[in-house]
DOFI-346285 format. One record per residue: residue number from 1; x, y, z of N, C-alpha, C in turn. Coordinates in nm, 3 decimals, padded with zeros to 5 digits. Layout:
N
{i NUM nu X nv Y nw Z cau X cav Y caw Z cu X cv Y cw Z}
...
% end
This chain:
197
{i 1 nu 01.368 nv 00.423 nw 00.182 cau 01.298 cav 00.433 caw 00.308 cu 01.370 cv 00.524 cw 00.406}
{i 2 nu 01.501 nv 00.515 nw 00.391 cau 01.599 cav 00.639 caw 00.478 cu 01.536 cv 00.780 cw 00.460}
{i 3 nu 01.473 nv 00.762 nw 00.362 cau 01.463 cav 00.957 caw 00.299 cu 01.305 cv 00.904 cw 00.364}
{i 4 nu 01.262 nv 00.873 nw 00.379 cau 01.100 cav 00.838 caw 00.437 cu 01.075 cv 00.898 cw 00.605}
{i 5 nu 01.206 nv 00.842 nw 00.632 cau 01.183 cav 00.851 caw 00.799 cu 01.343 cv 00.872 cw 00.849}
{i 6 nu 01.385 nv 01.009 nw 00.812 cau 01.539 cav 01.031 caw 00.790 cu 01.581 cv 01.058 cw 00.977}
{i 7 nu 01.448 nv 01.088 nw 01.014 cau 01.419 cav 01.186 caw 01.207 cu 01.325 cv 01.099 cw 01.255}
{i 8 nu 01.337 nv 00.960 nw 01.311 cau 01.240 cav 00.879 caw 01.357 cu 01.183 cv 00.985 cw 01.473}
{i 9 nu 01.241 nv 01.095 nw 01.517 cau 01.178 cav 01.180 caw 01.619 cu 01.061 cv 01.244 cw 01.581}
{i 10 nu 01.062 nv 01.247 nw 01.441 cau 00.997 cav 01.343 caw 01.407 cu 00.891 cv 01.261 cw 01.312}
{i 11 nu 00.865 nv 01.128 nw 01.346 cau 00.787 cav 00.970 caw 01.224 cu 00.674 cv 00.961 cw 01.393}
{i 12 nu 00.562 nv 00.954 nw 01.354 cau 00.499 cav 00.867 caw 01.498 cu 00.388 cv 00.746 cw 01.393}
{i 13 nu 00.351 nv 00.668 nw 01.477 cau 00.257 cav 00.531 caw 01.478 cu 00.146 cv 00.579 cw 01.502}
{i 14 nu 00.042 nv 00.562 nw 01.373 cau -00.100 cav 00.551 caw 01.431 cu -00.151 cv 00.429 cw 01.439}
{i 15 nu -00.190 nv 00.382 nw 01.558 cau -00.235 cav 00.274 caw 01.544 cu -00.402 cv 00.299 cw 01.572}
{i 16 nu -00.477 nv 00.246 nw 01.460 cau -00.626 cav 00.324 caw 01.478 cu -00.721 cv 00.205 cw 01.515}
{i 17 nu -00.828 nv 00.210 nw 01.600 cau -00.942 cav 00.168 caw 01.584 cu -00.937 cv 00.007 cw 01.645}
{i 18 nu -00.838 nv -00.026 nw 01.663 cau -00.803 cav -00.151 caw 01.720 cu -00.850 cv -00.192 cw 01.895}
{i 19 nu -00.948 nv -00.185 nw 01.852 cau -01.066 cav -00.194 caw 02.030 cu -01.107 cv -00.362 cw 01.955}
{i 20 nu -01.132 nv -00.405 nw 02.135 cau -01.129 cav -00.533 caw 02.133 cu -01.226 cv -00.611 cw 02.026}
{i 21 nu -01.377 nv -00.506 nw 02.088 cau -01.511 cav -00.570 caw 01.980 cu -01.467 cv -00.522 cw 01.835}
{i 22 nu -01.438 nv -00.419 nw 01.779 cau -01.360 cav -00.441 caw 01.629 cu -01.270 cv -00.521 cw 01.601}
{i 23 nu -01.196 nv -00.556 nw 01.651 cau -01.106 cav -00.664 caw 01.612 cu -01.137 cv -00.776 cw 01.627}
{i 24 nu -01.259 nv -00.809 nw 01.685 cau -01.304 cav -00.946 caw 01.731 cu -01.382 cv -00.969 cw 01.577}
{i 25 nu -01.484 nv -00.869 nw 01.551 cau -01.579 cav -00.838 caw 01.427 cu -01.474 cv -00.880 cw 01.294}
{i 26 nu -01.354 nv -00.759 nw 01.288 cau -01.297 cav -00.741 caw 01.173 cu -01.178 cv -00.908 cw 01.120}
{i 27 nu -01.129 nv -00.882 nw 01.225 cau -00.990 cav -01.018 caw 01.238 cu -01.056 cv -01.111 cw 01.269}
{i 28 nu -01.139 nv -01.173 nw 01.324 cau -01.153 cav -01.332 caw 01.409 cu -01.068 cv -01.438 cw 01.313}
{i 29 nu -01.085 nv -01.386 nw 01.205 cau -01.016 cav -01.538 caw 01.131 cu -00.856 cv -01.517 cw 01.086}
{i 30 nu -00.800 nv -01.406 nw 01.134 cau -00.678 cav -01.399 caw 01.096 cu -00.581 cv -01.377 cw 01.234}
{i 31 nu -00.524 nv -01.510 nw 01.309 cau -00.481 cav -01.527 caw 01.416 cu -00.349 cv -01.466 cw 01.450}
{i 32 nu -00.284 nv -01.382 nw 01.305 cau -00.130 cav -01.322 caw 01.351 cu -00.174 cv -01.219 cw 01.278}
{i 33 nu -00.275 nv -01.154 nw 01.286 cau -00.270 cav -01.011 caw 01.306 cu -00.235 cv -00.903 cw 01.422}
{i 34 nu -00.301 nv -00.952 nw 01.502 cau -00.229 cav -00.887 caw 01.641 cu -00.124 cv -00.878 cw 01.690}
{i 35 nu -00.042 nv -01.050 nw 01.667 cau 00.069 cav -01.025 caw 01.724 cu 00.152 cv -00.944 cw 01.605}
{i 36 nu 00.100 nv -00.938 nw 01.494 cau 00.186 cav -00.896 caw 01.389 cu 00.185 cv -00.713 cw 01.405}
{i 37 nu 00.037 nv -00.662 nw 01.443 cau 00.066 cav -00.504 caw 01.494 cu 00.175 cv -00.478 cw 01.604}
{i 38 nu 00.113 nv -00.600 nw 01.729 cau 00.254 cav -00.612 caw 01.827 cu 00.380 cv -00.594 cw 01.836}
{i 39 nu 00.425 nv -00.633 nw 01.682 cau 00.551 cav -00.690 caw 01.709 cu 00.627 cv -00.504 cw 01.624}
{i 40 nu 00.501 nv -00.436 nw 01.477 cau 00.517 cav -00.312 caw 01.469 cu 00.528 cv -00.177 cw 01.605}
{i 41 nu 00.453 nv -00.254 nw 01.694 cau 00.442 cav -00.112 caw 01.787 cu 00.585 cv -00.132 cw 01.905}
{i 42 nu 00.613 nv -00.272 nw 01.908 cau 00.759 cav -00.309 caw 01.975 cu 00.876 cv -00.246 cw 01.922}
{i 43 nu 00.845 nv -00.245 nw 01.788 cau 00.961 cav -00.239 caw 01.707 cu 01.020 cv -00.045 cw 01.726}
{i 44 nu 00.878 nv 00.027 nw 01.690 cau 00.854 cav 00.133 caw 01.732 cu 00.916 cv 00.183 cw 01.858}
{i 45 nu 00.846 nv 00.134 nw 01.962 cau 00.908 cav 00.187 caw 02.085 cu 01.028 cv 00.182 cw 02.131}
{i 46 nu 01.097 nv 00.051 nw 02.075 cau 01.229 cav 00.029 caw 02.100 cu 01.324 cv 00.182 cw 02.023}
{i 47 nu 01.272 nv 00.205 nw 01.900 cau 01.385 cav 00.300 caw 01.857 cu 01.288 cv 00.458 cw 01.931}
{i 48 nu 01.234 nv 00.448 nw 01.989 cau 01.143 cav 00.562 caw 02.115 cu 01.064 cv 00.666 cw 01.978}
{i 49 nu 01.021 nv 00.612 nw 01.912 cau 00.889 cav 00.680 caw 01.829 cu 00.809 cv 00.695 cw 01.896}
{i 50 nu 00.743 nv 00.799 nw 01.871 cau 00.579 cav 00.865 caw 01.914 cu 00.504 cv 00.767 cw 01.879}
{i 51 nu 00.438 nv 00.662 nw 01.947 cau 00.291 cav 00.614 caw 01.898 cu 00.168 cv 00.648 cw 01.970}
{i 52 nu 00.092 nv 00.688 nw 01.899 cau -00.062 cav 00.759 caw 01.894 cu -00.190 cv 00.642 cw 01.885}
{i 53 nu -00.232 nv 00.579 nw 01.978 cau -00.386 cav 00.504 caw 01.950 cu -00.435 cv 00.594 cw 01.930}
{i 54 nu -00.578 nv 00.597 nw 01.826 cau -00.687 cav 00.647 caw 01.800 cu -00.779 cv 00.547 cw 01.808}
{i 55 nu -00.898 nv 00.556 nw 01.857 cau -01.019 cav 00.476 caw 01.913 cu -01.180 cv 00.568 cw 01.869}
{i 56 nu -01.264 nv 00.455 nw 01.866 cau -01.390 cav 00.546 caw 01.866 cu -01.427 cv 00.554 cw 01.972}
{i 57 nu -01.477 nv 00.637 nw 02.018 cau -01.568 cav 00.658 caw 02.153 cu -01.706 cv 00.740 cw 02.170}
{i 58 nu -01.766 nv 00.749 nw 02.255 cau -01.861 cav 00.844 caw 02.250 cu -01.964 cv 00.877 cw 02.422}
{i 59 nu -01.974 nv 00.983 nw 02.418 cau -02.042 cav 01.004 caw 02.586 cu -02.159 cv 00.895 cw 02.585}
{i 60 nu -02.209 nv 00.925 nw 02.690 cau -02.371 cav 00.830 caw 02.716 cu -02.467 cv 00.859 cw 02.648}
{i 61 nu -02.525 nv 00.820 nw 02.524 cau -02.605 cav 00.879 caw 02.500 cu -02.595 cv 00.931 cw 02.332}
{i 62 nu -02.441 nv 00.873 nw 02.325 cau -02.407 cav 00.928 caw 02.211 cu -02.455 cv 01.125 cw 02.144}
{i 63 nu -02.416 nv 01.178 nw 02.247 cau -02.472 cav 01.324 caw 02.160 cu -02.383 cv 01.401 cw 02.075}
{i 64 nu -02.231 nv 01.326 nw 02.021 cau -02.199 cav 01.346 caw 01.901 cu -02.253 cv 01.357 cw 01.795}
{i 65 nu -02.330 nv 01.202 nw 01.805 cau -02.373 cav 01.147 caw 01.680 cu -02.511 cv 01.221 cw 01.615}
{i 66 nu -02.522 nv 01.284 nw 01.477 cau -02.614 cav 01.309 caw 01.420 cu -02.695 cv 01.215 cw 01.350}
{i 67 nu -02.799 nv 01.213 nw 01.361 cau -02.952 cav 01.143 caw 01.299 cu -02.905 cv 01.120 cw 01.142}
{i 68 nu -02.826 nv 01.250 nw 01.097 cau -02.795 cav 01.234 caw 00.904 cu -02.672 cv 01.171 cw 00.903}
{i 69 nu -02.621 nv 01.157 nw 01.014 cau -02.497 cav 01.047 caw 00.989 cu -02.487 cv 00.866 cw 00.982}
{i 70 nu -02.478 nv 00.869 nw 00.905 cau -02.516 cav 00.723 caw 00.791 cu -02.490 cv 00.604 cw 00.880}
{i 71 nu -02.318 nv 00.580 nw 00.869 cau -02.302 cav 00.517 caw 00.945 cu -02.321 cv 00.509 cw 01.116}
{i 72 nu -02.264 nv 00.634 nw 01.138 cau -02.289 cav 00.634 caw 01.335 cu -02.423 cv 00.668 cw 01.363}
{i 73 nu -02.512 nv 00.748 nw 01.294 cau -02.651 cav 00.730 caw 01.291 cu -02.672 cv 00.619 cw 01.351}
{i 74 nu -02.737 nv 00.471 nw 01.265 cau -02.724 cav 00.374 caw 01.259 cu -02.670 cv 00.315 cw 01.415}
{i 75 nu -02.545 nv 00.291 nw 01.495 cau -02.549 cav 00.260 caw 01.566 cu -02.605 cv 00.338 cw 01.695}
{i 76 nu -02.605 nv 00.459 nw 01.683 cau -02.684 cav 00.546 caw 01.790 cu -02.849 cv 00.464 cw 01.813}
{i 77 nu -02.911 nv 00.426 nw 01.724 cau -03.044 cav 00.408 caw 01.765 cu -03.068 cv 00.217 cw 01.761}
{i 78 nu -02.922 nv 00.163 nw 01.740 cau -02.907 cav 00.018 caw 01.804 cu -02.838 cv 00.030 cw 01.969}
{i 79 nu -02.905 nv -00.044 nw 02.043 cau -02.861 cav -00.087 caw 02.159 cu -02.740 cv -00.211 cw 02.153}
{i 80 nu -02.722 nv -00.257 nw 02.050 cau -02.630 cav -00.422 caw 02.011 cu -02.505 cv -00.337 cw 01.964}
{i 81 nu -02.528 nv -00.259 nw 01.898 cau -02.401 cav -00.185 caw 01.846 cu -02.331 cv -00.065 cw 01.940}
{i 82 nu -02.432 nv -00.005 nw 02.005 cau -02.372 cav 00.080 caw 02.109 cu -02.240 cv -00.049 cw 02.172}
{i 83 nu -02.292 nv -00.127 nw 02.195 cau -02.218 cav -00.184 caw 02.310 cu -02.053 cv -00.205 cw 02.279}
{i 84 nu -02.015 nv -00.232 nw 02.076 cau -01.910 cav -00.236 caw 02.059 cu -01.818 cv -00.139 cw 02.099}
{i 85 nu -01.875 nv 00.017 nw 02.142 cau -01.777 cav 00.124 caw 02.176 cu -01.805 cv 00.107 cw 02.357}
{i 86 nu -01.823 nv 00.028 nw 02.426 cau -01.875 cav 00.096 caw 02.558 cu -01.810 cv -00.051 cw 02.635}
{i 87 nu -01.757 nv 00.001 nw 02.766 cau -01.701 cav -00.140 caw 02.823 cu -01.552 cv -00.172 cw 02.793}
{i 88 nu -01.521 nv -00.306 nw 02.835 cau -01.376 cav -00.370 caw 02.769 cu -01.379 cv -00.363 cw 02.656}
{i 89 nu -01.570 nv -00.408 nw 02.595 cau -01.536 cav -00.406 caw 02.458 cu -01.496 cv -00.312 cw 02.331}
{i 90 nu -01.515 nv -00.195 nw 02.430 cau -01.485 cav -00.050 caw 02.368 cu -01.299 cv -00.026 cw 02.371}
{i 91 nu -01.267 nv -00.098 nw 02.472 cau -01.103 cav -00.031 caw 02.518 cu -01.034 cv -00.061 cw 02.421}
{i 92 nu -00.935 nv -00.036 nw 02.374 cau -00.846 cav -00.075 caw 02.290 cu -00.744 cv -00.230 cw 02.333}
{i 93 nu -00.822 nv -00.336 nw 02.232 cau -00.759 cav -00.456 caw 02.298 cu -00.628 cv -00.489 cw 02.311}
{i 94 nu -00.632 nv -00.561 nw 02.462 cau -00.499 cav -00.555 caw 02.552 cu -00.355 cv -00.568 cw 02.469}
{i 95 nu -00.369 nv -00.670 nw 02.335 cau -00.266 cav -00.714 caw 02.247 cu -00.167 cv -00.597 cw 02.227}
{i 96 nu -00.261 nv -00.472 nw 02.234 cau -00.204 cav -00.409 caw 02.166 cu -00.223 cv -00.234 cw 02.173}
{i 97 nu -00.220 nv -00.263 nw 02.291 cau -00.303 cav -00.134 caw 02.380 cu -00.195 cv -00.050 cw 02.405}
{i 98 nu -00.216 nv 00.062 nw 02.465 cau -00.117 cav 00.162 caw 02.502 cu -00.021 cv 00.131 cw 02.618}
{i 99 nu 00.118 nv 00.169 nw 02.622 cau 00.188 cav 00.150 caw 02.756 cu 00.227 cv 00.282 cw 02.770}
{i 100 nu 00.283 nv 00.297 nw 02.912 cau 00.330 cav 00.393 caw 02.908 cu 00.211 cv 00.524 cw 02.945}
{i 101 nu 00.310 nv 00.619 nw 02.923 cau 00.235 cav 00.758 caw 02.883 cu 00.204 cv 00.766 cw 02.720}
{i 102 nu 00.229 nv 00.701 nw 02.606 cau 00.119 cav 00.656 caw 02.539 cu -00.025 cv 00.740 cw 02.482}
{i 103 nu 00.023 nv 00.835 nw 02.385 cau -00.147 cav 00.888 caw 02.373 cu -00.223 cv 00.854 cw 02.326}
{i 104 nu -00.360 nv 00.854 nw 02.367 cau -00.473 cav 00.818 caw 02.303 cu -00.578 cv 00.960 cw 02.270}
{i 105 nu -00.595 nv 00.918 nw 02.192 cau -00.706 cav 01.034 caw 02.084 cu -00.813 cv 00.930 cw 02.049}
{i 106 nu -00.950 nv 01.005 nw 02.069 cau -01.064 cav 00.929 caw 02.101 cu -01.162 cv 01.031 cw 01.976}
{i 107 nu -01.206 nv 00.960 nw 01.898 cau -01.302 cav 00.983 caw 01.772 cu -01.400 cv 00.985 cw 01.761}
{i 108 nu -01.541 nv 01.060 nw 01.686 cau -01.590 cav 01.083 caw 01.715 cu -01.692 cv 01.001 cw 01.546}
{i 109 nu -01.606 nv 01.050 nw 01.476 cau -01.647 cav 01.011 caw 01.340 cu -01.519 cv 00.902 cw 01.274}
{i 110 nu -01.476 nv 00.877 nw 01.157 cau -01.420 cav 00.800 caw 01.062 cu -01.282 cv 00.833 cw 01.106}
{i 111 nu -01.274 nv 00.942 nw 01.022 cau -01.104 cav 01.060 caw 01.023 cu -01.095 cv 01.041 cw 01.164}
{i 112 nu -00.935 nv 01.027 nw 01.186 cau -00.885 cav 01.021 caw 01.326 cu -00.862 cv 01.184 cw 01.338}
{i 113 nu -00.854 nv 01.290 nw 01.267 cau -00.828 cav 01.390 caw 01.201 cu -00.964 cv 01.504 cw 01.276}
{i 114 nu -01.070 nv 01.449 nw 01.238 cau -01.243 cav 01.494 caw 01.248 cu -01.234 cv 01.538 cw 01.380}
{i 115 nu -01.250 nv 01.633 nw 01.437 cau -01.335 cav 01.697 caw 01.563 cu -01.218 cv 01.671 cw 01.683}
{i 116 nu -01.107 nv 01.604 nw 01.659 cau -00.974 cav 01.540 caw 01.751 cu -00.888 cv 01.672 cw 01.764}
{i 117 nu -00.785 nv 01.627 nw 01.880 cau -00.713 cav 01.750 caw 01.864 cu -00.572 cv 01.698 cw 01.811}
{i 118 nu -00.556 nv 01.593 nw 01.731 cau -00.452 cav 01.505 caw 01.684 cu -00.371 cv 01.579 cw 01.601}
{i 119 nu -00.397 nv 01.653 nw 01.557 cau -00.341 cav 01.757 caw 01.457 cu -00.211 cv 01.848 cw 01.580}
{i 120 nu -00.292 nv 01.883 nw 01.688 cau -00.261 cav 02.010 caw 01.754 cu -00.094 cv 01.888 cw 01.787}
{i 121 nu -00.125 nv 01.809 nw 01.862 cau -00.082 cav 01.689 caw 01.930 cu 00.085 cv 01.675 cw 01.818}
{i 122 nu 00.058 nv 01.637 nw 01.692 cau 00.154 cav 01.625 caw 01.567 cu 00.203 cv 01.748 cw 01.583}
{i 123 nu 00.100 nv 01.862 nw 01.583 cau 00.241 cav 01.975 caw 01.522 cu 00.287 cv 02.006 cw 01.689}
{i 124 nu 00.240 nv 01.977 nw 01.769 cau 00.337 cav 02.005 caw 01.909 cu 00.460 cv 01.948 cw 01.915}
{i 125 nu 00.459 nv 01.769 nw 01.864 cau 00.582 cav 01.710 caw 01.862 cu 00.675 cv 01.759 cw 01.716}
{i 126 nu 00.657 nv 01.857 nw 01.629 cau 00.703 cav 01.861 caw 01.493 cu 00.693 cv 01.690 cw 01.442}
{i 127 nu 00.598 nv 01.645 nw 01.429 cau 00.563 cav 01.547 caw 01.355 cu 00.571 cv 01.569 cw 01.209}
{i 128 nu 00.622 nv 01.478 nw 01.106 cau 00.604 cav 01.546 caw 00.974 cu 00.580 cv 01.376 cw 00.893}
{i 129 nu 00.563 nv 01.235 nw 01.018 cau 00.598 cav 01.134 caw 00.915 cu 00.492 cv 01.061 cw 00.942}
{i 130 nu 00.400 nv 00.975 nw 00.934 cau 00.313 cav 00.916 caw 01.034 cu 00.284 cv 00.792 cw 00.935}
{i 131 nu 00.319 nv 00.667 nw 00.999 cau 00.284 cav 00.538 caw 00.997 cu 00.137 cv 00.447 cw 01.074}
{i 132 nu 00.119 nv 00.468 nw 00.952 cau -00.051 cav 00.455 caw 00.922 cu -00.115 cv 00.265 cw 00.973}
{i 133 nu -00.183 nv 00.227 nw 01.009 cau -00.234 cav 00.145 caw 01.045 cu -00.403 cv 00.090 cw 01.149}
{i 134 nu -00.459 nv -00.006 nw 01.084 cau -00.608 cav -00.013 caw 01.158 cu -00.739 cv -00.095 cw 01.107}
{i 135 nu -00.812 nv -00.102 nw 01.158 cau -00.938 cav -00.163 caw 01.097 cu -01.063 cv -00.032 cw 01.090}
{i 136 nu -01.075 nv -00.009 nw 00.969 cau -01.105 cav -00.060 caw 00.868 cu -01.027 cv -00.017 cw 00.765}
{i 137 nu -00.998 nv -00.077 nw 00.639 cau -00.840 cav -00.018 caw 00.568 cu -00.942 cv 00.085 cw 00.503}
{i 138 nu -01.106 nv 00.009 nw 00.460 cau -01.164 cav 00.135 caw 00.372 cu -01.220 cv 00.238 cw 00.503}
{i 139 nu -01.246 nv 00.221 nw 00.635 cau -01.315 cav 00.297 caw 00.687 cu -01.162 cv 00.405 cw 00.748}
{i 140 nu -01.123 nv 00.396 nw 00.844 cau -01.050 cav 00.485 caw 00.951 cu -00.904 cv 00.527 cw 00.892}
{i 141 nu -00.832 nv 00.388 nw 00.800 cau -00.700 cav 00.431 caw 00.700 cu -00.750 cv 00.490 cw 00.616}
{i 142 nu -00.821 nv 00.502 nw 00.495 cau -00.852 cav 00.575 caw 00.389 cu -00.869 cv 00.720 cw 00.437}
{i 143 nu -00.964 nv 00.749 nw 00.551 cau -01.027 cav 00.834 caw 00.559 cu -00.900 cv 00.965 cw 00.640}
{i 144 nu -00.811 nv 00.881 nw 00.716 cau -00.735 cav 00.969 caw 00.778 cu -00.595 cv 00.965 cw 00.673}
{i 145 nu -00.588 nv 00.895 nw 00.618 cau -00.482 cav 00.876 caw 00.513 cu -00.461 cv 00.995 cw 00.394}
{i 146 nu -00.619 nv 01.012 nw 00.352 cau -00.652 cav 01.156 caw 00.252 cu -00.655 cv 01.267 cw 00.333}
{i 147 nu -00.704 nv 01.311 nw 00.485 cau -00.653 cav 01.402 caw 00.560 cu -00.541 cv 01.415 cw 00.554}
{i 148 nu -00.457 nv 01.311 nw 00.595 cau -00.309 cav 01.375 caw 00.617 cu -00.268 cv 01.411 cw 00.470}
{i 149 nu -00.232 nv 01.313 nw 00.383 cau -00.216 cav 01.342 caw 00.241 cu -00.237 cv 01.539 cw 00.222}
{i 150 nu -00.344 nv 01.548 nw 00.238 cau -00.389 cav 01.672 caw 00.198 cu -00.313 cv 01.774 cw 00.305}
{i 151 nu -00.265 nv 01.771 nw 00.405 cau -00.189 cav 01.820 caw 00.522 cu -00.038 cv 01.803 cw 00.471}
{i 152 nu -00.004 nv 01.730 nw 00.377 cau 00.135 cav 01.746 caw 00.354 cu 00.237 cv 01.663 cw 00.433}
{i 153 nu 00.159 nv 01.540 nw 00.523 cau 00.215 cav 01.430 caw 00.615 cu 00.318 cv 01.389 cw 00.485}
{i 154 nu 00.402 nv 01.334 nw 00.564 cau 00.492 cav 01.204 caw 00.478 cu 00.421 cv 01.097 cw 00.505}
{i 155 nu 00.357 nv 00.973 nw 00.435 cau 00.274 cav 00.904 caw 00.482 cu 00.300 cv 00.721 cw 00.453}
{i 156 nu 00.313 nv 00.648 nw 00.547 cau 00.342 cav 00.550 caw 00.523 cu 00.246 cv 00.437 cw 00.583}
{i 157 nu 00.190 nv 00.333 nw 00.521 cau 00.074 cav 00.238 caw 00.544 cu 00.124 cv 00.139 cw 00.521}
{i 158 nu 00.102 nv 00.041 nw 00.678 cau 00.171 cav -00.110 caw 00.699 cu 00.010 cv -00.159 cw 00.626}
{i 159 nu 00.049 nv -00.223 nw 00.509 cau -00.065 cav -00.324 caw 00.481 cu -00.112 cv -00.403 cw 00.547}
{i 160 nu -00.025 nv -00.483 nw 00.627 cau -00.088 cav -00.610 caw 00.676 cu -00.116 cv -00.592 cw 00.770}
{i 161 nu -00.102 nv -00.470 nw 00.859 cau -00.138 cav -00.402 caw 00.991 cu -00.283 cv -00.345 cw 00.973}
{i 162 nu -00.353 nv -00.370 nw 00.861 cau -00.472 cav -00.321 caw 00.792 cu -00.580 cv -00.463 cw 00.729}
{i 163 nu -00.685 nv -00.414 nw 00.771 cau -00.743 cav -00.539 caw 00.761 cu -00.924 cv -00.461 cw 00.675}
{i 164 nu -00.972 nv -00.554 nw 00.638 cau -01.132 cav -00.480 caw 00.579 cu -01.199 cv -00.628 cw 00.543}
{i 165 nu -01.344 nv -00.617 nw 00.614 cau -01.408 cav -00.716 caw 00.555 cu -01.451 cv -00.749 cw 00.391}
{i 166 nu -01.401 nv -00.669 nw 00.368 cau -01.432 cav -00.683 caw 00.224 cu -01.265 cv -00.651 cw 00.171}
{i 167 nu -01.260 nv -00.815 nw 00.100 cau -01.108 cav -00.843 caw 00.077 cu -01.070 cv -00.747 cw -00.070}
{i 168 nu -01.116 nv -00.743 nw -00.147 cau -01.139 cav -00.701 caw -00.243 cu -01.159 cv -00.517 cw -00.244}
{i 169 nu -01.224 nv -00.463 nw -00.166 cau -01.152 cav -00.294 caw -00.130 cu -01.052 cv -00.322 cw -00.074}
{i 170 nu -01.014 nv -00.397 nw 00.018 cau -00.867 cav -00.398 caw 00.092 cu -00.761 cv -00.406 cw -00.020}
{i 171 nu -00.748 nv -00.467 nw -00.153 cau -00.687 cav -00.538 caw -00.205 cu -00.682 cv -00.417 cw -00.301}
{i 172 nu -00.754 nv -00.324 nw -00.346 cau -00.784 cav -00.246 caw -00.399 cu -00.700 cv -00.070 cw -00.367}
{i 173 nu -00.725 nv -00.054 nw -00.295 cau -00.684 cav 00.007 caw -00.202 cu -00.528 cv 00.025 cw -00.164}
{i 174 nu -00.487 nv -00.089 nw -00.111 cau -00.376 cav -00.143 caw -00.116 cu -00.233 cv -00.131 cw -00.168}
{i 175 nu -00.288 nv -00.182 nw -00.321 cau -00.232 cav -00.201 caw -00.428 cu -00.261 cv -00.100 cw -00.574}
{i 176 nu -00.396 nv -00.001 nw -00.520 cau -00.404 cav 00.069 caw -00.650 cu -00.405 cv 00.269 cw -00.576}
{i 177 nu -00.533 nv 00.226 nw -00.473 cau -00.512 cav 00.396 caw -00.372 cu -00.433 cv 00.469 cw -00.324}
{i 178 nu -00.383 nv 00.368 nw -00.256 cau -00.288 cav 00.434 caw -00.119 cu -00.160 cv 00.449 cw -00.212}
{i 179 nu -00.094 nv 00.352 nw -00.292 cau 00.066 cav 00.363 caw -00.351 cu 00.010 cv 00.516 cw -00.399}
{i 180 nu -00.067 nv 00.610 nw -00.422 cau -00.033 cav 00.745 caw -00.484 cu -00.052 cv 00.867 cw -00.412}
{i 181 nu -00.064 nv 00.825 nw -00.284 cau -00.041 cav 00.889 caw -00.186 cu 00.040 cv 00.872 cw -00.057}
{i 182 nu 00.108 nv 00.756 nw -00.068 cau 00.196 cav 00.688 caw 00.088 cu 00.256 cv 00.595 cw -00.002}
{i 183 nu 00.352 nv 00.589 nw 00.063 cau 00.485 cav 00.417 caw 00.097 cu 00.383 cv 00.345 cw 00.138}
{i 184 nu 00.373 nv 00.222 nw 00.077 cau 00.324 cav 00.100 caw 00.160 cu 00.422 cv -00.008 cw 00.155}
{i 185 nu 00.391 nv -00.035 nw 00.234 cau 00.518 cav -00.154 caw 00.295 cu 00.412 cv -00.289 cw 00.353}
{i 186 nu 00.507 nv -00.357 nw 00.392 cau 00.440 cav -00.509 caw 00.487 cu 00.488 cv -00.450 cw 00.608}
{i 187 nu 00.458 nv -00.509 nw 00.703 cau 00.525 cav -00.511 caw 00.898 cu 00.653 cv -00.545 cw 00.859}
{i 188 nu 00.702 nv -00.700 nw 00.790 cau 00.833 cav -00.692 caw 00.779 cu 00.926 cv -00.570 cw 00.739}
{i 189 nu 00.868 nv -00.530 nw 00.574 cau 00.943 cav -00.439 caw 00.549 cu 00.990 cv -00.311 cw 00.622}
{i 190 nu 00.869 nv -00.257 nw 00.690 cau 00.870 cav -00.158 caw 00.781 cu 00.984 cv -00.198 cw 00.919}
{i 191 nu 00.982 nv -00.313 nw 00.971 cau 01.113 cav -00.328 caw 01.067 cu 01.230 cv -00.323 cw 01.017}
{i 192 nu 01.264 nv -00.342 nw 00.905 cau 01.354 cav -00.377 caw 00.832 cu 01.442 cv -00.222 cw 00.842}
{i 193 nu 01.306 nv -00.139 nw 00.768 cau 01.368 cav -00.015 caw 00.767 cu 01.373 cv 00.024 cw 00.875}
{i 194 nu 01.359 nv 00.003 nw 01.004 cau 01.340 cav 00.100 caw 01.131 cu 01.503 cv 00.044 cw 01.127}
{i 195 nu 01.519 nv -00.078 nw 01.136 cau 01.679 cav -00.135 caw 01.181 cu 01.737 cv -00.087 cw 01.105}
{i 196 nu 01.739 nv -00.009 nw 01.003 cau 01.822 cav 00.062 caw 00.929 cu 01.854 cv 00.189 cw 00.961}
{i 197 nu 01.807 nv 00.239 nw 01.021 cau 01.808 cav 00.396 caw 01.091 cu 01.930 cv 00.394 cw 01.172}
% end
């Protein structure tokens, strides 16, 4: 893990998608998930890593969103689903929200990567390590996980900082996807190694 994150200056935290109404949807039944991202993004700041929220968002009206787009389609022409991005319930919940100066990068599609200027943001700080985390493990980790992958990130994914209603892609994923493209670790393991630095 030393050779993983040899320049914690140069390692940042994504913490993705973690707005209140997703986490209410995705987690309700798993009560130390939050504090368990918490205690990753503490751990983080203490040794002064870059952490990055990424969130979905969208103007009034949604005029991102295209008609052939499957999923955001879909909530564009619900009024019940708009509401999960719009409001408190849109903000990124308090557990685990930004402090600080703190950046946030606001999404448009899946990839935190897609239409963002998150890229520009990484290579401004010489970013080269990024610790992956979010709901959905198949929607927003997978999807920005094979971006970076393909970008040449060093890439590391807190499992349990990752959650999917469907236990079984999570589990999948997990244990068969991600190991061939990233380090995966637990939250523990990942503090473990930060205190090793």
């Amino acid at each position: 893990m030393a050779q993983l994150i040899s320049d914690l200056t140069r390692a940042a935290i994504l913490s993705m998608d973690l707005q209140t109404a997703i986490v209410s949807i995705y987690a309700k039944s798993q009560p130390d998930f939050l504090p368990r991202v918490a205690s990753v993004l503490k751990e983080a700041r203490e040794r002064a890593m870059t952490v990055i929220h990424v969130q979905v968002g969208f103007r009034p009206g949604f005029p991102e969103v295209s008609e052939h787009n499957q999923l955001f389609g879909a909530i564009k022409t619900s009024a019940q689903w708009q509401q999960v991005f719009q409001g408190p319930a849109g903000a990124i919940h308090p557990d685990v929200a930004p402090v600080n100066d703190e950046i946030v990068v606001t999404k448009h599609r899946v990839n935190a990567f897609h239409g963002t200027d998150l890229e520009m943001i990484l290579r401004a700080k010489e970013i080269d390590t990024l610790v992956l985390f979010g709901i959905a493990t198949s929607g927003v980790v997978l999807s920005t996980l094979l971006d970076a992958s393909d970008a040449d990130y060093r890439l590391i994914v807190v499992k349990d900082c990752c959650f999917d209603l469907d236990a079984d892609v999570h589990a999948c994923l997990i244990e068969k996807v991600f190991p061939r493209r990233a380090t995966v670790l637990s939250a523990d393991e990942l503090r473990e190694a930060l205190n090793s630095n």
